[in-house]
C-alpha positions as CSV (number, residue, x, y, z in Angstrom):
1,X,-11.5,69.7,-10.7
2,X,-12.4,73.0,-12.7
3,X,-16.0,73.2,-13.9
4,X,-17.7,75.5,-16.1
5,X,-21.1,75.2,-14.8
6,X,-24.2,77.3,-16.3
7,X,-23.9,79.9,-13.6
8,X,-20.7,79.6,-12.4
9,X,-16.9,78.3,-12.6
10,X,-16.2,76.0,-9.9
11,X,-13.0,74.4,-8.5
12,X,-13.3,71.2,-6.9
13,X,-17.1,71.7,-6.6
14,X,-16.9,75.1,-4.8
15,X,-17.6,78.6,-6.6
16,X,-14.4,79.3,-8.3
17,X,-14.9,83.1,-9.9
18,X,-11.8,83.6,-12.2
19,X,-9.8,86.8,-11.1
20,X,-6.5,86.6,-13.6
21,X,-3.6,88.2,-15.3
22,X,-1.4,88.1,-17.6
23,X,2.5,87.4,-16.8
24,X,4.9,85.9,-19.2
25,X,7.8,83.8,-18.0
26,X,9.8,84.4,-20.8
27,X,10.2,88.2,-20.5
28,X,11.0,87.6,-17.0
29,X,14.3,87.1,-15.0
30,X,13.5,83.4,-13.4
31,X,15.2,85.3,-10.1
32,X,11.8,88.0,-10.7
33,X,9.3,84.9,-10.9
34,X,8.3,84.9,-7.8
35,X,8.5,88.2,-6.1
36,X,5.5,89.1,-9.5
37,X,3.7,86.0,-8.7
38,X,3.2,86.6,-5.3
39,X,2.4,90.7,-5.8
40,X,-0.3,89.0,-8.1
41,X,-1.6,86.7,-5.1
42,X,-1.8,89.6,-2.7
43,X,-3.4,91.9,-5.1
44,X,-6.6,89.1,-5.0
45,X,-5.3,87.4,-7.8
46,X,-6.4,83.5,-7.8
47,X,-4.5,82.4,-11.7
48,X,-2.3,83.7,-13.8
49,X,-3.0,83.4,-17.8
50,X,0.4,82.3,-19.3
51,X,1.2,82.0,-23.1
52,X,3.8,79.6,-24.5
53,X,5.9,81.3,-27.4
54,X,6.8,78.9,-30.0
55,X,9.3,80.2,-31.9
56,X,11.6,81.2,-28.7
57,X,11.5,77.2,-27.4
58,X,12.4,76.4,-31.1
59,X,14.6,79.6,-32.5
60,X,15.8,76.8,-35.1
61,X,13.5,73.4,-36.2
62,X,14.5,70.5,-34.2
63,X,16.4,72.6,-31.5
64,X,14.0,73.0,-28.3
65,X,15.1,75.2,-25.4
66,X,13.6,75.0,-21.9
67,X,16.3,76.3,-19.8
68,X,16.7,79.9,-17.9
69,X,13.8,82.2,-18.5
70,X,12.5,79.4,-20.6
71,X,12.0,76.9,-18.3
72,X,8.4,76.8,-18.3
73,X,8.0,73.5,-16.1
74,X,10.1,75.7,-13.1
75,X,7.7,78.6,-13.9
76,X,4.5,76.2,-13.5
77,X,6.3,75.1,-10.3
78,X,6.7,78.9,-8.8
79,X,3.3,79.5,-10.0
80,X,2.3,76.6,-7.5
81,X,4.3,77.5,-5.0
82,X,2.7,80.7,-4.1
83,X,-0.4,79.5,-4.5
84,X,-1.8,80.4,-7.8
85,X,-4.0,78.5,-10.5
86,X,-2.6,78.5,-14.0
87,X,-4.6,79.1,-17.6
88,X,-2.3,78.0,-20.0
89,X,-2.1,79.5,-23.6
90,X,0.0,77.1,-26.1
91,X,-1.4,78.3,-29.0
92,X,1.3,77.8,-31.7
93,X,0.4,81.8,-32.6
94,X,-0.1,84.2,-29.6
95,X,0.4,87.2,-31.1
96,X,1.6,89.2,-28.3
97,X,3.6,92.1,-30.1
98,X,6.4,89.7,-31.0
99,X,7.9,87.9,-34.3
100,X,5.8,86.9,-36.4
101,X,3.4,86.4,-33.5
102,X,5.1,83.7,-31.9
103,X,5.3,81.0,-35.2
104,X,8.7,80.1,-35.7
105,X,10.4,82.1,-39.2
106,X,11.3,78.3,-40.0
107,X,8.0,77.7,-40.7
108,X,8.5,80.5,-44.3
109,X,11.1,78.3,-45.5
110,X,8.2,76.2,-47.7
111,X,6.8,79.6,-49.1
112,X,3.6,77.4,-50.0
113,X,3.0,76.8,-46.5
114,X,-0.1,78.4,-45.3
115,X,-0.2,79.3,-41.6
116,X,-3.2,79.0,-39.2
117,X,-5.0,76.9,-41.4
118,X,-6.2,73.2,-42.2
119,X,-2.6,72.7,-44.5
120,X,-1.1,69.3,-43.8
121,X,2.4,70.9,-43.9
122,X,1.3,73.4,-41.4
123,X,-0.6,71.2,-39.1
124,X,2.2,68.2,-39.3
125,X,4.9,70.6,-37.4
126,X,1.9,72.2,-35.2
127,X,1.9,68.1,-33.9
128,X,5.5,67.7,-34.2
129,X,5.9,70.9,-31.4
130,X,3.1,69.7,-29.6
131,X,5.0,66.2,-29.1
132,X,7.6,68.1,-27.2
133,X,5.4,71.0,-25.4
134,X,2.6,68.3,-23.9
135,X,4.4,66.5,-22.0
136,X,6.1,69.6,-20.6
137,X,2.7,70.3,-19.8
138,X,0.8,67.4,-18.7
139,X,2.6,66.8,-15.3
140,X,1.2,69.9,-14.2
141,X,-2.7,69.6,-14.8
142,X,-4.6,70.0,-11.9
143,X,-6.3,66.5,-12.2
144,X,-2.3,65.7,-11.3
145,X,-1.5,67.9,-8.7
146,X,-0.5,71.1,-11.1
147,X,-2.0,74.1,-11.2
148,X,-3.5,74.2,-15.0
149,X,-7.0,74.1,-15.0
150,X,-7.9,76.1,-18.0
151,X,-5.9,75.5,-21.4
152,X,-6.7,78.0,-24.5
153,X,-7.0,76.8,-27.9
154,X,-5.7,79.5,-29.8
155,X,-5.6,83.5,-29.7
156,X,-8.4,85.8,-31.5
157,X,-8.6,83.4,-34.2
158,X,-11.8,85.2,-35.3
159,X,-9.7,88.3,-35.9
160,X,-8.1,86.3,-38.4
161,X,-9.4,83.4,-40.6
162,X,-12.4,81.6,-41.4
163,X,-11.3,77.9,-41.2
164,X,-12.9,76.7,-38.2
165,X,-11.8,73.3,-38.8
166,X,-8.5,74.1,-38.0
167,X,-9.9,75.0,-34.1
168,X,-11.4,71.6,-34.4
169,X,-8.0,70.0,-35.1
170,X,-6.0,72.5,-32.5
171,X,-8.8,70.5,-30.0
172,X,-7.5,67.1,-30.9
173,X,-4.1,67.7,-30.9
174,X,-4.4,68.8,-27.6
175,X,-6.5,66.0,-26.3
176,X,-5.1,63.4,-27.8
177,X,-1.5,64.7,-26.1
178,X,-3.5,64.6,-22.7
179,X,-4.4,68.1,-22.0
180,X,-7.4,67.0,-20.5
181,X,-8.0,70.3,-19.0
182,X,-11.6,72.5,-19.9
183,X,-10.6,74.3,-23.3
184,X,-11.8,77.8,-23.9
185,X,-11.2,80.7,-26.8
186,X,-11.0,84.5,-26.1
187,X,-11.7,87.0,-29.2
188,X,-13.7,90.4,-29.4
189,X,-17.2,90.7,-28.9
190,X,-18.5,90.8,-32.2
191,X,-20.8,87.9,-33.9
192,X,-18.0,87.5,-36.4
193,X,-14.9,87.3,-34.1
194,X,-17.0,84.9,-31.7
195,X,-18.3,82.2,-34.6
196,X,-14.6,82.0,-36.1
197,X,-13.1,82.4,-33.3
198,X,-14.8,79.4,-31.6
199,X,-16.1,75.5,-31.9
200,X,-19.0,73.8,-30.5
201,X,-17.9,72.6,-26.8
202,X,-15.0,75.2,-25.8
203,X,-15.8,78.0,-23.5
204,X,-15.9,81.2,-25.1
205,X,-14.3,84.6,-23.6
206,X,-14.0,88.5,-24.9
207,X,-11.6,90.6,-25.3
208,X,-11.6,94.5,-25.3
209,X,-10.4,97.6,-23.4
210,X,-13.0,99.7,-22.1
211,X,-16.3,98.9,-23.1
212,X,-17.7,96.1,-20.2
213,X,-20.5,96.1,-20.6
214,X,-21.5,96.1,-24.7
215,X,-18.9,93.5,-24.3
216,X,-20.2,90.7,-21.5
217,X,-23.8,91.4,-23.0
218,X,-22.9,90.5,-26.1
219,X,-21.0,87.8,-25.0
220,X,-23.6,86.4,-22.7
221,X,-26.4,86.7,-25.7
222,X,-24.0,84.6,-27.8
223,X,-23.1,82.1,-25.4
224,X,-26.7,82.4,-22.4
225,X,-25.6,79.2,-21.0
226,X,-21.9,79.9,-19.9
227,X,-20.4,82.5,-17.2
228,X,-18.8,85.3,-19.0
229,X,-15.5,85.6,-18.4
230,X,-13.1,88.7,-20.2
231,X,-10.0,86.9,-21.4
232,X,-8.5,90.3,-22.0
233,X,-9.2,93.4,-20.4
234,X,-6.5,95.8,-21.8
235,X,-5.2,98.2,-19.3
236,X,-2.4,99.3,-21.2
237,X,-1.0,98.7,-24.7
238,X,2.6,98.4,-26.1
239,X,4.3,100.8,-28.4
240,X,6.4,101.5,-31.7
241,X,9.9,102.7,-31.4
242,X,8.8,105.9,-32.9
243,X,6.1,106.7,-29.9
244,X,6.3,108.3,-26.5
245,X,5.8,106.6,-23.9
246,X,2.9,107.2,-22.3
247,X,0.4,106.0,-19.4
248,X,-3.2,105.1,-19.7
249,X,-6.0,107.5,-17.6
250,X,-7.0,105.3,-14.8
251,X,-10.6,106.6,-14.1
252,X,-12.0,104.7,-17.4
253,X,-10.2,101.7,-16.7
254,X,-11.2,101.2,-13.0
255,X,-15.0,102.0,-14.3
256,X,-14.1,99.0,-17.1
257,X,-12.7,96.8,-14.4
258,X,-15.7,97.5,-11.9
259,X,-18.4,97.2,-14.4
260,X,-16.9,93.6,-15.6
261,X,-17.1,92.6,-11.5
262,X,-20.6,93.8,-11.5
263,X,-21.6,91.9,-14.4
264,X,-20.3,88.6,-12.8
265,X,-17.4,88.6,-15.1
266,X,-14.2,86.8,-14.4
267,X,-11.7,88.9,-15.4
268,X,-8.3,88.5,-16.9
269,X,-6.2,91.8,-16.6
270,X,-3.6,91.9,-19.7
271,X,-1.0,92.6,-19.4
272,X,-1.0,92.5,-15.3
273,X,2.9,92.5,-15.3
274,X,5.2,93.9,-17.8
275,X,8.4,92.9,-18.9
276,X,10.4,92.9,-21.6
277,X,11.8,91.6,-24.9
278,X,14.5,89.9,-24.7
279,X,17.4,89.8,-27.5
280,X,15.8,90.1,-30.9
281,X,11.9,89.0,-29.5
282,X,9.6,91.8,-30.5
283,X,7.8,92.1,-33.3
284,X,6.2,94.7,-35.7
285,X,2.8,96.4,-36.6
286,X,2.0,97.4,-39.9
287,X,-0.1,100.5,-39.6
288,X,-0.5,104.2,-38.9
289,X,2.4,106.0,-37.7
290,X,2.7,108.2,-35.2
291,X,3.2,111.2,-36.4
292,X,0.5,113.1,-38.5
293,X,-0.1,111.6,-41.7
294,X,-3.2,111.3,-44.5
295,X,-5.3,108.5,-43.2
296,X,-4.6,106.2,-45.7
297,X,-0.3,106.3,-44.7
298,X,0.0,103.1,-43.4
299,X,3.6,101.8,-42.6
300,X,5.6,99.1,-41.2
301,X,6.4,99.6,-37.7
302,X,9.2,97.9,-35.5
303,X,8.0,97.5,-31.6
304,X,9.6,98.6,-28.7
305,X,11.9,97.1,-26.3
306,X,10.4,97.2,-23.2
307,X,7.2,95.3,-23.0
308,X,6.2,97.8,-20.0
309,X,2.6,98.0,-21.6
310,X,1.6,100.5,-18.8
311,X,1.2,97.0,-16.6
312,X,0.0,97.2,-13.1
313,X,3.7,95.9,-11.8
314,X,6.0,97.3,-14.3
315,X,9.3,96.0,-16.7
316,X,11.4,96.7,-13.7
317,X,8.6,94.4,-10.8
318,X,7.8,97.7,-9.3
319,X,4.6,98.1,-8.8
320,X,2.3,101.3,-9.8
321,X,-0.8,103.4,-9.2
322,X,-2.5,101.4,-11.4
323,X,-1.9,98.3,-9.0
324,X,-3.3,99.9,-6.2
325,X,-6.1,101.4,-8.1
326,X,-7.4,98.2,-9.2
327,X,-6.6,96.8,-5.7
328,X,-9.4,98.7,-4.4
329,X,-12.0,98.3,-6.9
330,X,-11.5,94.1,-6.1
331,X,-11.3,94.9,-2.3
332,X,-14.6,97.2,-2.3
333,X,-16.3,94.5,-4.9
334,X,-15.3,91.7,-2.6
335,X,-16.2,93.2,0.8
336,X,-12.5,93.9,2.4
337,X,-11.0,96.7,3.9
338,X,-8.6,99.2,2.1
339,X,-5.4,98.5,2.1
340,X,-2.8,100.9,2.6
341,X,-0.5,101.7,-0.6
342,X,3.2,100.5,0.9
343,X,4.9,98.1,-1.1
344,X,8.5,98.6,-1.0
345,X,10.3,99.1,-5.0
346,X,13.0,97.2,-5.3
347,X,16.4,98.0,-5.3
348,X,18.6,99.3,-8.0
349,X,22.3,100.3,-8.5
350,X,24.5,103.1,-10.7
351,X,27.7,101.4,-12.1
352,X,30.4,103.7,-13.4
353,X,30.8,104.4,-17.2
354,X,31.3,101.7,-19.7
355,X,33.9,102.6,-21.9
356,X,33.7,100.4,-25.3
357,X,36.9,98.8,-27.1
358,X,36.7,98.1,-30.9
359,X,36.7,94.0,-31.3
360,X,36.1,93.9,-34.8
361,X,34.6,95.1,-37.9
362,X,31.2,93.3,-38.5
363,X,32.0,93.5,-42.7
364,X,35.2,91.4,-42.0
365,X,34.1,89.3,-39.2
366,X,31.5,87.8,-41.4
367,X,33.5,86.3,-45.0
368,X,32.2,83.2,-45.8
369,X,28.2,82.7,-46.5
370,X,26.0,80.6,-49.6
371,X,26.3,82.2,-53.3
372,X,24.1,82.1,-55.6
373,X,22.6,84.1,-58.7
374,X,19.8,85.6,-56.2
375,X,19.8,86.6,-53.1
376,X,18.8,84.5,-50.1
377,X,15.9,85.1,-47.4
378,X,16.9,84.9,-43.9
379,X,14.1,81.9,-43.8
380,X,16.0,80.2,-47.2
381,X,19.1,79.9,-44.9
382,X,17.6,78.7,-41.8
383,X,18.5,82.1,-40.6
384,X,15.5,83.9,-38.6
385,X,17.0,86.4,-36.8
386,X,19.6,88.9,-36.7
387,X,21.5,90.3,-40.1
388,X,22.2,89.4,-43.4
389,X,25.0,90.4,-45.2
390,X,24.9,90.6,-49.0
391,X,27.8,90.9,-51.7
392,X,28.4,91.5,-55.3
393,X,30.4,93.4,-57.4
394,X,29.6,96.2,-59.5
395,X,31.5,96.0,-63.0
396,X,33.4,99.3,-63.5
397,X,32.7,100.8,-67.1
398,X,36.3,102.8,-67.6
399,X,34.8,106.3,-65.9
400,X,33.7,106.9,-62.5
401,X,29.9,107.2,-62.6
402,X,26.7,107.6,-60.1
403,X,24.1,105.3,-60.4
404,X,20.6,104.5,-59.3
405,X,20.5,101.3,-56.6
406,X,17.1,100.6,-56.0
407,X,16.7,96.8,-53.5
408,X,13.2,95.7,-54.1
409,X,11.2,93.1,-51.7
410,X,12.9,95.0,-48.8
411,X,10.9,94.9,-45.6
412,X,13.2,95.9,-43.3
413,X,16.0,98.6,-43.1
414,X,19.4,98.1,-45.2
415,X,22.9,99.6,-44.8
416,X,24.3,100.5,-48.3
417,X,28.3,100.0,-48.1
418,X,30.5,100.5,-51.6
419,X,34.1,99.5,-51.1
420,X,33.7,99.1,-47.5
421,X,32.4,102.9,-46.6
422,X,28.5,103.2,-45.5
423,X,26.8,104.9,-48.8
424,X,23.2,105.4,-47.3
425,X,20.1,103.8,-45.8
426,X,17.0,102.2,-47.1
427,X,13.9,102.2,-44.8
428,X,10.7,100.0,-45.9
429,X,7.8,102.5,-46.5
430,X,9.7,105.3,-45.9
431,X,12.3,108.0,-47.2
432,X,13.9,107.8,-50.8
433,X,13.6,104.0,-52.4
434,X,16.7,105.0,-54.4
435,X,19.9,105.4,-53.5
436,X,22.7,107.1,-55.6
437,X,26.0,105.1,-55.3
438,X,29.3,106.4,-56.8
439,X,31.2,103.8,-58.7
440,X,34.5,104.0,-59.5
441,X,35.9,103.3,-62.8
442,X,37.1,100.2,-62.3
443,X,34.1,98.8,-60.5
444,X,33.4,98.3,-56.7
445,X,32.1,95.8,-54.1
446,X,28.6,96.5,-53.4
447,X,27.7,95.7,-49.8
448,X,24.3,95.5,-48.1
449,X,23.3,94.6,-44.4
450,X,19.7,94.0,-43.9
451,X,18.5,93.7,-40.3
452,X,15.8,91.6,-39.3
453,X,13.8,94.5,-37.2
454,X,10.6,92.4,-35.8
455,X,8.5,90.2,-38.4
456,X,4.8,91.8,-37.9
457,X,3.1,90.1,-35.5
458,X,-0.8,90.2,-36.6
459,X,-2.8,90.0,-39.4
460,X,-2.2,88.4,-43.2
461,X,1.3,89.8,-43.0
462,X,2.6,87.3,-40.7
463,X,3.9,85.4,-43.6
464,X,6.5,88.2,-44.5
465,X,9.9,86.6,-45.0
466,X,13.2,88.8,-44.3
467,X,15.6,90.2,-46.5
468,X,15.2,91.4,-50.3
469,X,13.8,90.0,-53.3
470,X,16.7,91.4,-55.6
471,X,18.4,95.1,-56.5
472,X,19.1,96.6,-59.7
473,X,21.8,99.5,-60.9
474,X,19.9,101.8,-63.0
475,X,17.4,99.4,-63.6
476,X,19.7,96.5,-64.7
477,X,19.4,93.7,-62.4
478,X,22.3,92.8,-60.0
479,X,23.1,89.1,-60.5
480,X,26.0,86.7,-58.4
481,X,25.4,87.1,-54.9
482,X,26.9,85.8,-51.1
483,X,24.4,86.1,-48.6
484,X,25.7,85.4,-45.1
485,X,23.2,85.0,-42.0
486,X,24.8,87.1,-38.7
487,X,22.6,85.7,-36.0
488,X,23.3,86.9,-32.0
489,X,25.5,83.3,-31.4
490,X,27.9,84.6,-34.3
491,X,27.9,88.1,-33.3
492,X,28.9,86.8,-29.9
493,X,31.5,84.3,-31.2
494,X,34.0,86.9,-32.9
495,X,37.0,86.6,-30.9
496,X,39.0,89.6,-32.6
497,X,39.3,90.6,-36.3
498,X,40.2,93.7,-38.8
499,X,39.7,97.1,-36.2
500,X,40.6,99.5,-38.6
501,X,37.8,99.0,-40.8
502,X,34.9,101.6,-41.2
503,X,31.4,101.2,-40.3
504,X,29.3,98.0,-38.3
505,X,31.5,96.6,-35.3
506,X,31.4,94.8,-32.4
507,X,32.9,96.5,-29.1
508,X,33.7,94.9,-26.0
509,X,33.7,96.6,-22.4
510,X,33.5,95.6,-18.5
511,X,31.9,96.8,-15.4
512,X,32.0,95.8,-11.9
513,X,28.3,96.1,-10.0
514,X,26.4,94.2,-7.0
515,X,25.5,90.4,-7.7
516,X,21.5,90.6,-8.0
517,X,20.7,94.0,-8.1
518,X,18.9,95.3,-10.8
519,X,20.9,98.4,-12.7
520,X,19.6,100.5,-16.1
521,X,21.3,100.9,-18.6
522,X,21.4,104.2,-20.8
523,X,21.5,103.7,-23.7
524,X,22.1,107.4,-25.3
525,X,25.8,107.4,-26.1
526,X,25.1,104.6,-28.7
527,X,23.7,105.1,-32.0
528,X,21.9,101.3,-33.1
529,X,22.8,98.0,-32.4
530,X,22.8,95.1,-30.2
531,X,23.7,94.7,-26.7
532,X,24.8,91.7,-24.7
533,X,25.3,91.4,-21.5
534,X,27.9,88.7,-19.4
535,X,26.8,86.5,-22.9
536,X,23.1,87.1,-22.6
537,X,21.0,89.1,-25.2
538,X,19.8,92.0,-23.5
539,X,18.2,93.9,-26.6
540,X,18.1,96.3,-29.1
541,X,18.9,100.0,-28.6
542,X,18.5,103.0,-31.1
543,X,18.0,106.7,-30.8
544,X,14.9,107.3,-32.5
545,X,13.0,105.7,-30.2
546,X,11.3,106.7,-26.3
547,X,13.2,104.3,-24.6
548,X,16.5,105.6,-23.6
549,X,17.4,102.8,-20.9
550,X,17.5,98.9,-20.8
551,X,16.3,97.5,-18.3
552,X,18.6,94.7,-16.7
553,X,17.1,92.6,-14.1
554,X,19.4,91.7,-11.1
555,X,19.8,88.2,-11.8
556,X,22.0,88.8,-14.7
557,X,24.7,90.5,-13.1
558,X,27.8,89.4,-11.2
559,X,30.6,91.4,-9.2
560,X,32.2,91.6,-12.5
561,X,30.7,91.8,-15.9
562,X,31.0,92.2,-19.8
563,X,29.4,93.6,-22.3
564,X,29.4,93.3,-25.7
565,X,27.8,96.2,-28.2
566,X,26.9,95.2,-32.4
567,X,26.9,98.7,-32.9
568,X,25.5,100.2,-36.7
569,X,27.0,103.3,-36.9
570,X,29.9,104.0,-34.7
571,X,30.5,107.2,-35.9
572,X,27.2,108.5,-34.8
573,X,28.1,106.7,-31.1
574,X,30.4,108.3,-28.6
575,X,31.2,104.4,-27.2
576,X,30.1,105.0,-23.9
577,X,27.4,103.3,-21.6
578,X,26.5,105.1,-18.7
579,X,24.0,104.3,-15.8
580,X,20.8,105.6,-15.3
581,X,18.9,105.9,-11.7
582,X,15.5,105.1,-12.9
583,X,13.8,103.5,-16.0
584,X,13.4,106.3,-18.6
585,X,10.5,105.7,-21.1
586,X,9.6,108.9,-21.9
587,X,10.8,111.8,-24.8
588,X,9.9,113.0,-28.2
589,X,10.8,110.5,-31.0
590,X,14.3,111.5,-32.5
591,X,15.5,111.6,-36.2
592,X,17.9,108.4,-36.2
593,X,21.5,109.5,-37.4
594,X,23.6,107.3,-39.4
C-alpha cells in the first residue's frame, strides 16, 4: 500500500522516496517498451509517470482503440515486469505538446460545449470515457497486484481555470470507477497555480525547470504537512517546426536535479524518454516565433515531429550524456559507486533509395463530400484530422479578370487550386491574407485544401475548431460549397485514380530492410506531406523545419516493405526517400517551397 505520510511516502509501510520519469507508451514502438523501461530501472528509477491521451484511444466518439502502441493494459504489464511502480495520469487533458492537449476534436462539435469545466455536456462524456478507461485501469492497482500507486487528477489545472469544483468532480469520477489509489495534482509553484490547481485531500506537487529550490519552499510553505515531491522537473523542452534543434546545458540541470535530492524531494524527470508523434499527434503553440520579431508578434505555431525533447534516452532509445549525467548525481546522492558510461546504442540499418510512383491525384481521389451554403469544420463532419477539401465555383463575368480571395476563420494553412492548378498559399498569422486568383471568362472551379496542422495544445485556444469560417471574391461572399474530410484511413484506401493530374498526390514505393532493426528515414527529397509506412502512419515531413529524418523504430519493418507518401507539392519534391545513418535534428529553418 502507498502512503503519503507527513514526512515521507511509504510503500507497504517502508520509506518509499519517489524517484520517477516520464515515458509515454503511445509514442513508443511496443517492441521499444521494455528495453526504455528497464534503462529507467538501472538508472535508479523506482516508477514511471505515464499519461493516458484521450483523443488517440477515441480518434472518433464511440470508437475506443487499445491495440499496438495503444495497448496501455500490455504497457502496465511491461512496466511490472521489469520491476517498476506506475503513477498514472488519465486526465482527460494532458497537454503534452499534442492536439488540442489530448481532448478529443469531437468534443468541438457542440460549439457551446465548454471544456475543463463544471458543464454537464462536458462532464457527461468525461464519465462516458472514464466507463471505458477505469476498468482498463483498475486490474492493475497495486492494492491488486498492479503497479499503480499514485493516480493524477488532472494537469496544471491552475495554469488554466478557476472552477475548482470541476477537480472535485474529476475526484469522484475516479473513485467512484474504483481508482482507489492516493490522488495528487502537479502545477507551478505559485499561490495561484497551487489553490486552482488543487482540492482539499489530494497531494499536491510542482512543476518547473530549474529553480529547486524557490520551488519545493514554496511548495512545502503551502502544503507543511506533506513531502514535496516535483511532478515535473523539465530537462528538456519540445520544439516548433520552424526551430533548431538544440540541447539543454547540463551543468544547471544537474544543480536543479541535486538541489531537489537535497531538499528531500521526490523527483519526477519529464520527459525521461523521448519519442515521437505518431501520424497526425502533435499539436500547436500559439506564441512567439522564433525568429526576431517585436515583442508583441505572437503566432500560431505547428510542433515538431519528433518528441525527442532533449530526453535522457532519446526518440531513437539511445541513451545520452544527459543519462549519465543524472546517473551520477542519484548515485553520489544515494551513496553508490560510479558507474562506468557503456551502454551499448542500438542498432540501425541504411536501405537503398526509395523511388516514388504516382498513385493518384489527391483532387480526384476525393469527389464526393456534404454540400451546403457554408462551409463545414473538420469537427462539423466528425472529421478531426487530416484535410479538408473545399469546392465551389466562381461565376465567369464574360472577360477574364483577377480578383481578391480572401478565406477568413482560417487557422491553419490552405492550398488555393483554380481549375485544378495550385494558385497560392494561405498561412494563419502570416504572409499576405489575400490572394489574387485569375478567373477566366467563363468562370472556374475554386478549390481549397486546408490541412489540419496540430490544434494548439494549451491555454484558452484549445477550443479552436479546423477549417475556415467562409471566403469572399473581392469582398462578395462565396456561397454553395462541398466540403470533403481526407483523414489518414482515406488517404491510405486510394487504390489508383487520375495520375496525370497537377498538384496533391499520393505515391507509392517499396523497400527491402532487416525485420526489427530500426532505419531513418530522410526526408529531404520531399517537399510536405504525409508518410506511411507498411500501412502505419509514420508522420508528417516538410522542409521548413529542423528535422530532416523520421525516425522508424525496428518493430515496424519487415524483409519487405511499402510506403506510401500524401505529398503537397510534387513539384517542389524530387520523389525520392533515401536513408540516413543517424537521426538528424539539427539545421537552420528553411523557407518552405510550394
Amino acid at each position: 500500500m502507498f502512503e503519503i505520510r507527513n514526512d515521507n511516502t511509504y510503500l507497504d509501510g517502508k520509506p518509499f522516496r519517489l524517484y520517477t520519469g516520464a515515458i509515454h507508451y503511445f509514442r513508443i514502438h511496443p517492441t521499444d517498451w521494455e528495453r526504455r523501461l528497464t534503462l529507467m530501472r538501472d538508472f535508479g528509477l523506482n516508477a514511471a509517470s505515464v499519461y493516458v491521451p484521450w483523443n488517440m484511444h477515441e480518434r472518433r466518439r464511440g470508437e475506443f482503440n487499445f491495440k499496438d502502441h495503444l495497448d496501455l493494459a500490455a504497457f502496465l504489464e511491461c512496466a511490472a515486469k521489469v520491476g517498476l511502480k506506475v503513477l498514472i495520469r488519465p486526465s482527460p487533458y494532458i497537454c503534452s505538446e499534442c492536439d488540442m492537449g489530448g481532448l478529443p476534436p469531437f468534443l468541438l462539435r457542440d460549439r457551446d460545449l465548454v471544456l475543463r469545466s463544471c458543464d454537464p455536456r462536458y462532464i457527461s462524456e468525461v464519465e462516458r470515457w472514464y466507463d471505458v478507461l477505469c476498468p482498463v485501469l483498475t486490474p492493475y492497482l497495486e492494492e491488486n497486484g498492479g503497479p499503480i500507486i499514485l493516480c493524477c487528477l488532472e494537469n496544471e489545472y491552475g495554469g488554466y481555470g478557476t472552477d475548482r469544483e470541476y477537480l472535485v468532480k474529476m475526484a469522484d469520477m475516479l473513485k467512484k470507477r474504483g481508482i482507489t489509489c492516493p490522488l495528487y495534482t502537479t502545477d507551478w509553484y505559485k499561490l495561484t497555480h497551487q489553490y486552482y490547481g488543487n482540492i482539499e485531500g489530494v497531494w499536491k506537487a510542482v512543476n518547473y525547470r530549474t529553480e529547486s529550490e524557490r520551488s519545493i519552499n514554496a511548495l512545502k510553505k503551502i502544503q507543511p504537512d506533506k513531502p514535496a515531491y516535483v511532478g515535473e522537473l523539465w530537462t528538456g523542452r519540445s520544439m516548433n517546426i520552424e526551430e533548431p534543434y538544440f540541447v539543454r546545458e547540463l551543468a544547471p540541470i544537474n544543480d536543479a536535479f541535486e538541489k531537489a535530492l537535497q531538499l528531500d524531494a521526490g523527483i519526477d524527470v519529464y520527459m525521461f524518454c523521448g519519442g515521437t508523434n505518431f501520424g497526425d499527434f502533435s499539436g500547436a503553440t500559439y506564441g512567439r516565433g522564433f525568429e526576431p520579431r517585436e515583442e508583441s508578434y505572437i503566432r500560431y505555431l505547428p510542433m515538431m515531429q519528433s518528441y525527442d525533447v532533449d530526453a535522457p534516452i532519446g526518440e531513437d532509445g539511445n541513451v545520452t550524456e544527459k543519462y549519465y549525467e543524472l546517473r551520477d548525481v542519484l548515485d553520489t546522492f544515494l551513496g553508490k559507486e560510479k558507474r562506468e558510461r557503456n551502454i551499448p546504442r542500438k542498432e540501425y540499418q541504411v536501405c537503398a533509395d526509395i523511388k516514388l510512383t504516382k498513385t493518384a491525384s489527391l483532387l480526384s481521389a476525393f469527389t464526393d463530400g456534404k454540400k451546403h451554403e457554408r462551409p463545414f469544420t473538420f469537427e462539423e463532419l466528425g472529421s478531426g484530422y487530416g484535410f479538408m477539401i473545399y469546392r465551389t465555383s466562381l461565376e465567369g463575368i464574360g472577360v477574364a479578370v483577377d480578383r481578391k480571395l480572401k478565406i477568413e476563420g482560417l487557422n491553419d494553412s490552405a492550398d488555393v487550386y483554380v481549375n485544378g492548378k495550385l494558385a497560392g498559399n494561405v498561412k494563419r498569422d502570416r504572409g499576405e491574407p489575400v490572394l489574387t486568383v485569375h478567373i477566366p471568362a467563363d468562370g472556374a472551379k475554386l478549390e481549397i485544401i486546408v490541412e489540419n496542422s496540430g490544434r494548439i495544445g494549451f491555454g484558452p485556444k484549445i477550443n479552436e475548431s479546423k477549417g475556415f469560417a467562409y471566403a469572399t471574391v473581392d469582398t462578395l461572399v462565396l456561397f454553395k460549397w462541398e466540403s470533403i474530410p481526407v483523414c489518414a484511413e482515406d488517404i491510405l484506401a486510394v487504390t489508383a485514380g487520375d495520375t496525370d493530374a497537377e498538384g496533391a498526390a499520393i505515391f507509392d514505393g517499396e523497400f527491402d530492410a532487416r525485420a526489427g532493426v530500426d532505419a531513418y528515414l530522410n526526408t529531404e527529397g520531399l517537399c510536405k506531406g504525409y508518410l506511411f509506412i507498411n500501412g502505419f502512419f509514420l508522420g508528417r515531413y516538410m522542409q521548413n523545419t529542423s528535422q530532416k529524418t523520421l525516425y522508424v523504430p525496428g518493430g515496424l519493418l519487415t524483409e519487405h516493405n511499402t510506403v506510401r507518401v500524401m505529398e503537397q507539392y510534387p513539384h517542389a519534391s524530387r520523389g525520392i526517400i533515401t536513408f540516413s545513418d543517424r537521426h538528424v535534428l539539427t539545421g537552420e529553418p528553411k523557407k518552405e517551397e510550394i
